[in-house]
SEKEKE-965753 format. One record per atom (N, C-alpha, C, CB): chain; atom name; residue number from 1; x, y, z. Coordinates in steps of 0.2 Angstrom, whole numbers. Glycine has a CB too. Example, Ala and Ser with C-alpha at 12.3 -4.5 7.8 and 13.67 -1.06 7.14 Angstrom:
residues 2
A  N  1  66  -28  39
A  CA  1  62  -22  39
A  C  1  66  -16  39
A  CB  1  57  -22  45
A  N  2  64  -11  35
A  CA  2  68  -5  36
A  C  2  64  0  39
A  CB  2  70  -3  29
end
This chain:
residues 105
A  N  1  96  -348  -293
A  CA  1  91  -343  -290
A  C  1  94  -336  -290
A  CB  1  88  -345  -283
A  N  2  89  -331  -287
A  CA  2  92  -323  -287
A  C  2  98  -324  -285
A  CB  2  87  -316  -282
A  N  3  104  -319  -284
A  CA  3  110  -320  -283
A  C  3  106  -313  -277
A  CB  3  117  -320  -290
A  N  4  104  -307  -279
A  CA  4  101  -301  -276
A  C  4  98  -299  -276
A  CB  4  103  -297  -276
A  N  5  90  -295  -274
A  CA  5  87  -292  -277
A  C  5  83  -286  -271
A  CB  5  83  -298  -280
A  N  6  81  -284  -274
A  CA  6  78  -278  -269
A  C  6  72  -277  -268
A  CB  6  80  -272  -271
A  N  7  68  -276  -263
A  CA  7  61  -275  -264
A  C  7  61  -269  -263
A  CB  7  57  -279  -259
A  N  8  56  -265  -266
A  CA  8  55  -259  -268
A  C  8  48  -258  -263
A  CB  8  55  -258  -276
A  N  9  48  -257  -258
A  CA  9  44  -257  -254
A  C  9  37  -253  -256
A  CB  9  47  -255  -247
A  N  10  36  -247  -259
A  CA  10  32  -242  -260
A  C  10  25  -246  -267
A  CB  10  37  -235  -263
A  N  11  32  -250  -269
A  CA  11  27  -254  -274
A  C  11  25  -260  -272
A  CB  11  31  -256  -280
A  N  12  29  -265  -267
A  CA  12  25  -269  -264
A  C  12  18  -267  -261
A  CB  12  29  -271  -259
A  N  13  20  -260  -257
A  CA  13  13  -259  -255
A  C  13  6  -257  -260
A  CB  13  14  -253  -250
A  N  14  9  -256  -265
A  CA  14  3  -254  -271
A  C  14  1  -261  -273
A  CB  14  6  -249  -279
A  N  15  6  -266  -274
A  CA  15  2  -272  -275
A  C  15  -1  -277  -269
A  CB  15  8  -277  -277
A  N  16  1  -275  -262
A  CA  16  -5  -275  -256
A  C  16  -12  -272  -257
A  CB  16  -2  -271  -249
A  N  17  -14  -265  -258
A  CA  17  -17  -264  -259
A  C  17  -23  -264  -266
A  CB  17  -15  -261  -257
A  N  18  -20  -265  -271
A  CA  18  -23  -268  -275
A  C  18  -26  -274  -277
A  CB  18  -21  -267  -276
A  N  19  -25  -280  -275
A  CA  19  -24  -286  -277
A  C  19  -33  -287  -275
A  CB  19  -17  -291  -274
A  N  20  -33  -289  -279
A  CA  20  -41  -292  -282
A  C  20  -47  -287  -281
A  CB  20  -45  -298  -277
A  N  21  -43  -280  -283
A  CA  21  -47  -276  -284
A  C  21  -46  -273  -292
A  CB  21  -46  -272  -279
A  N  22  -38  -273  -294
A  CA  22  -35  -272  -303
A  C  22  -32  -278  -303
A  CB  22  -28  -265  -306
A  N  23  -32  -281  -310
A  CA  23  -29  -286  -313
A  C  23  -19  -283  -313
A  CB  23  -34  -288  -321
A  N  24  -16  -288  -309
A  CA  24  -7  -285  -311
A  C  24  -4  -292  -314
A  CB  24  -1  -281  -302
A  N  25  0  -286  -316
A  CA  25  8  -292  -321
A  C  25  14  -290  -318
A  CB  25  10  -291  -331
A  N  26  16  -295  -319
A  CA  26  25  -292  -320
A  C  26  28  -294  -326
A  CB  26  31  -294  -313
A  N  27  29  -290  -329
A  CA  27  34  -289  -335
A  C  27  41  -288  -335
A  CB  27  32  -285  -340
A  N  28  45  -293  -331
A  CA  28  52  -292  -332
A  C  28  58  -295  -339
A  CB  28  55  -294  -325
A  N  29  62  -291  -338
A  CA  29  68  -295  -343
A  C  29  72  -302  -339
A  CB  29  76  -288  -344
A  N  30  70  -302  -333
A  CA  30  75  -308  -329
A  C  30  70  -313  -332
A  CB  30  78  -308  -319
A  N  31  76  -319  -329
A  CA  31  73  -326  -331
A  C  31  66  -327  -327
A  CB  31  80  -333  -330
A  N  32  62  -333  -330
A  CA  32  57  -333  -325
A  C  32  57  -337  -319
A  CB  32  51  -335  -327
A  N  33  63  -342  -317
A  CA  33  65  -342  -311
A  C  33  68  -340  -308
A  CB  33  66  -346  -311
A  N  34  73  -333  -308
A  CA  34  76  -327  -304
A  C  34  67  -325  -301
A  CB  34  81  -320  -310
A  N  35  62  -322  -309
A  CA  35  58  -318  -306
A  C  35  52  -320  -301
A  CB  35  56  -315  -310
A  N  36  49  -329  -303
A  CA  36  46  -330  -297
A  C  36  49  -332  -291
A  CB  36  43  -334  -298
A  N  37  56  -335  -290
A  CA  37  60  -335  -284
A  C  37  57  -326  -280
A  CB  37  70  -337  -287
A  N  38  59  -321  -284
A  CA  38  60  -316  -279
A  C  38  53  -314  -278
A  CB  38  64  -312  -281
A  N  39  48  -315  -281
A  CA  39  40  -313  -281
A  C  39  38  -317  -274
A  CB  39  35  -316  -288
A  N  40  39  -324  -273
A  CA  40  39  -327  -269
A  C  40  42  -327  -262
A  CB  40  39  -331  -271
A  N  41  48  -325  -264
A  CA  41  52  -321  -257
A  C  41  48  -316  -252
A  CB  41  57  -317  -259
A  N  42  45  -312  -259
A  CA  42  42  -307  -253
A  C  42  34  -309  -254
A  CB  42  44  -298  -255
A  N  43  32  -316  -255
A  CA  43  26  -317  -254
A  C  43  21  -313  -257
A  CB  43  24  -315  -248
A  N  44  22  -313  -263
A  CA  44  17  -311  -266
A  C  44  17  -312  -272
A  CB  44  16  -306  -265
A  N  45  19  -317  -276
A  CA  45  19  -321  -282
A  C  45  13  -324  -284
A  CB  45  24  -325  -281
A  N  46  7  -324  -280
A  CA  46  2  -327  -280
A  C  46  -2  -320  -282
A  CB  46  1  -333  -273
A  N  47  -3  -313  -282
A  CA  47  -6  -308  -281
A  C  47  -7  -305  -290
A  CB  47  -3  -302  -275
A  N  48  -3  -309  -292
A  CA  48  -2  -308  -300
A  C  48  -4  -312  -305
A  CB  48  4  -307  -302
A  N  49  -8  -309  -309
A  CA  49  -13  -312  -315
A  C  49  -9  -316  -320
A  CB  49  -15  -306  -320
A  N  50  -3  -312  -322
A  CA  50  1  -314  -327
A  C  50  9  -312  -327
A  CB  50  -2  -312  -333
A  N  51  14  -317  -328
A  CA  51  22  -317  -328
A  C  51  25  -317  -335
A  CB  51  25  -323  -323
A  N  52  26  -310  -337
A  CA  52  30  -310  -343
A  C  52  37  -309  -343
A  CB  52  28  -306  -348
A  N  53  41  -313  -343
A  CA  53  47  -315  -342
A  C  53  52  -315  -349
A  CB  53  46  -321  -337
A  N  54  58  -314  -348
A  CA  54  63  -315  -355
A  C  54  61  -321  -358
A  CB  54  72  -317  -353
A  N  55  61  -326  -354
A  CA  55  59  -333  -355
A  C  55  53  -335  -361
A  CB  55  56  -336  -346
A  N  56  50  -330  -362
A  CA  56  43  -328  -366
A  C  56  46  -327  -374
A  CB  56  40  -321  -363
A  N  57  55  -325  -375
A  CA  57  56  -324  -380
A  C  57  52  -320  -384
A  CB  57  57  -328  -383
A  N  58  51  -312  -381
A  CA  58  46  -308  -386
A  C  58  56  -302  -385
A  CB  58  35  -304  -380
A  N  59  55  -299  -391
A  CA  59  60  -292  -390
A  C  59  60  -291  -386
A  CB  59  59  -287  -394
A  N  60  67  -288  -381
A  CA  60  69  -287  -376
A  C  60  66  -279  -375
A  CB  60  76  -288  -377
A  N  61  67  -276  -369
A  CA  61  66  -269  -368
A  C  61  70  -266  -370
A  CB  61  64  -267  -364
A  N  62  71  -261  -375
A  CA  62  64  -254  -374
A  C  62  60  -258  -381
A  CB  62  68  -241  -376
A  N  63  60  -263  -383
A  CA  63  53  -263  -387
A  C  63  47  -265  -381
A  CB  63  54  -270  -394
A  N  64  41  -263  -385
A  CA  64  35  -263  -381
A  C  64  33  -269  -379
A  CB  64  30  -259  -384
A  N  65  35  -274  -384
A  CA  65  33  -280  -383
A  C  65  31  -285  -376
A  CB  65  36  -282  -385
A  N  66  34  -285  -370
A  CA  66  32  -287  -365
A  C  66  29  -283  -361
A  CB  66  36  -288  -363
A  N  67  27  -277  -361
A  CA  67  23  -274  -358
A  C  67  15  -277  -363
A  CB  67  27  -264  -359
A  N  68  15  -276  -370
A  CA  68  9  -278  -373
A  C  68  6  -285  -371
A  CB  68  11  -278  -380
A  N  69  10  -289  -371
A  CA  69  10  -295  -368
A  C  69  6  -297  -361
A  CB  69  16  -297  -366
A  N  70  8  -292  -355
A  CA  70  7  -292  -349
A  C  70  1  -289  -350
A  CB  70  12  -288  -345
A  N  71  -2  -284  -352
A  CA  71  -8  -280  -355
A  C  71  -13  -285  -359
A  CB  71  -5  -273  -359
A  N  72  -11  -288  -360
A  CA  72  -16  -294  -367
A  C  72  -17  -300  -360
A  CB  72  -9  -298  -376
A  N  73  -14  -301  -356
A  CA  73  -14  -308  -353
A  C  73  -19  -305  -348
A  CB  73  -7  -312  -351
A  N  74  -16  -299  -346
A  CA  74  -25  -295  -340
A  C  74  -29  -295  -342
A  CB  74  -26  -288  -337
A  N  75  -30  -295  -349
A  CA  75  -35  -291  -353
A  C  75  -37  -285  -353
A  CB  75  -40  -292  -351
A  N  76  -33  -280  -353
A  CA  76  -32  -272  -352
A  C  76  -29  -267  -356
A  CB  76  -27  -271  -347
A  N  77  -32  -263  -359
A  CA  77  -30  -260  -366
A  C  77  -23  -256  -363
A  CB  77  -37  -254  -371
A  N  78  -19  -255  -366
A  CA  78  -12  -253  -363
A  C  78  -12  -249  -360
A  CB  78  -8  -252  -367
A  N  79  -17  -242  -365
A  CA  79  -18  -235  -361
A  C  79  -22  -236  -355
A  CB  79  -23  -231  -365
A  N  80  -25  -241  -355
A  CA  80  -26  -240  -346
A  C  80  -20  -244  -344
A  CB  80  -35  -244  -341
A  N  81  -15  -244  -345
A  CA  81  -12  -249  -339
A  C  81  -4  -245  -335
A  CB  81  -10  -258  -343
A  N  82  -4  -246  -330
A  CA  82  1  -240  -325
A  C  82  7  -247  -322
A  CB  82  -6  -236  -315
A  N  83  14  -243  -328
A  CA  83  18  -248  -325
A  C  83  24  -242  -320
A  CB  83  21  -253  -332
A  N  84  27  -247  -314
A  CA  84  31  -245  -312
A  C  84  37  -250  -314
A  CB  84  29  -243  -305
A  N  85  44  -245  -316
A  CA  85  48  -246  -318
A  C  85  55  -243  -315
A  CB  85  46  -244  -324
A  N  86  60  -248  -316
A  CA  86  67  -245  -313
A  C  86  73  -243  -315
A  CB  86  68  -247  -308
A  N  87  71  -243  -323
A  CA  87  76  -245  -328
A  C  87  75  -238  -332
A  CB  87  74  -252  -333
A  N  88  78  -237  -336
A  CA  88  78  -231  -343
A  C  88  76  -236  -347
A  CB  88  87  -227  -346
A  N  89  77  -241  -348
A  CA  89  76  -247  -356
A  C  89  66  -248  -354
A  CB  89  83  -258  -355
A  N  90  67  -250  -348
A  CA  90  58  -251  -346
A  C  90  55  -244  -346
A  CB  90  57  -255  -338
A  N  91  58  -240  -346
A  CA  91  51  -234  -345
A  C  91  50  -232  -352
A  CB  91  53  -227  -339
A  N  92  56  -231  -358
A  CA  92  55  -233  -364
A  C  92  50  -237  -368
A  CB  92  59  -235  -366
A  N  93  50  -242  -366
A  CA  93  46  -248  -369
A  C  93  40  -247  -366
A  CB  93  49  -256  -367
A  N  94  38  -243  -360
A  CA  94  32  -243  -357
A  C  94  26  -236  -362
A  CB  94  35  -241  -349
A  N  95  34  -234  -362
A  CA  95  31  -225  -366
A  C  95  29  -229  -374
A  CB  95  41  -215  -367
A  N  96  32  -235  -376
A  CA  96  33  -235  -385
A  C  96  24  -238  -384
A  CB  96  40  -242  -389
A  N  97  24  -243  -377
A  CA  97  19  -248  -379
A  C  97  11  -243  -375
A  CB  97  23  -258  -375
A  N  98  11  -238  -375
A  CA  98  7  -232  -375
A  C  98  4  -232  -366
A  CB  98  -1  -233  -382
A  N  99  11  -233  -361
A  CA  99  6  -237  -356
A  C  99  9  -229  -350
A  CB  99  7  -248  -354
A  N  100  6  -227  -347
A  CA  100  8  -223  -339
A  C  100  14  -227  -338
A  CB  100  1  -223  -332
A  N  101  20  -224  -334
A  CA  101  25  -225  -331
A  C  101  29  -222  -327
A  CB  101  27  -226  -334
A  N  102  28  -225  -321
A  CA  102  31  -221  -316
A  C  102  37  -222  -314
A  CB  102  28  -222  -312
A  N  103  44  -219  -315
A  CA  103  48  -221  -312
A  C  103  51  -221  -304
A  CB  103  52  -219  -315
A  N  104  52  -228  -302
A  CA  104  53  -230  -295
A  C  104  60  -229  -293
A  CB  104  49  -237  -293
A  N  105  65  -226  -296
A  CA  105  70  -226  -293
A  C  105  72  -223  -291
A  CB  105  74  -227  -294
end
């Protein structure tokens, strides 16, 4: 399982407030049992549409590819979709795959 992981509280709360009002994903590079272990930690692993994970074997980030993925499995053309990111390699791939990005760190 996670060995560490941090909750980013500002974004938890956007996923509180959102949830069954916009369709969300999470598009990480970790494995998908690091990322549902930690989604479930903080209780809310259930608030999300769709889990694109390494595990998906699409091109790593900064290709857009997981982000497109995450956006295709909502049903969400890319340009509408708002990702928060905490990486340089994710907010790349966010910018390649045409989508808003906010950096949370």
């Amino acid at each position: 399982h996670a060995t560490e992981f941090r909750p980013i509280p500002h974004v938890v709360a956007v996923v509180y407030k959102y949830h069954g009002i916009l369709p969300m994903a999470v598009a990480s590079g970790g494995t998908r049992e690091n990322v549902e272990f930690e989604l479930r930690a903080l209780g809310i692993h259930d608030y999300f549409t769709a889990i694109v994970t390494a595990d998906d074997h699409l091109d790593p980030k900064p290709a857009p590819d997981i982000f497109l993925e995450a956006a295709r499995l909502i049903g969400v053309p890319p340009q509408y979709c708002q990702v928060f990111e905490d990486g340089e390699l994710g907010l790349e791939a966010a910018r390649r795959a045409g989508m808003l990005a906010t950096d949370i760190r």
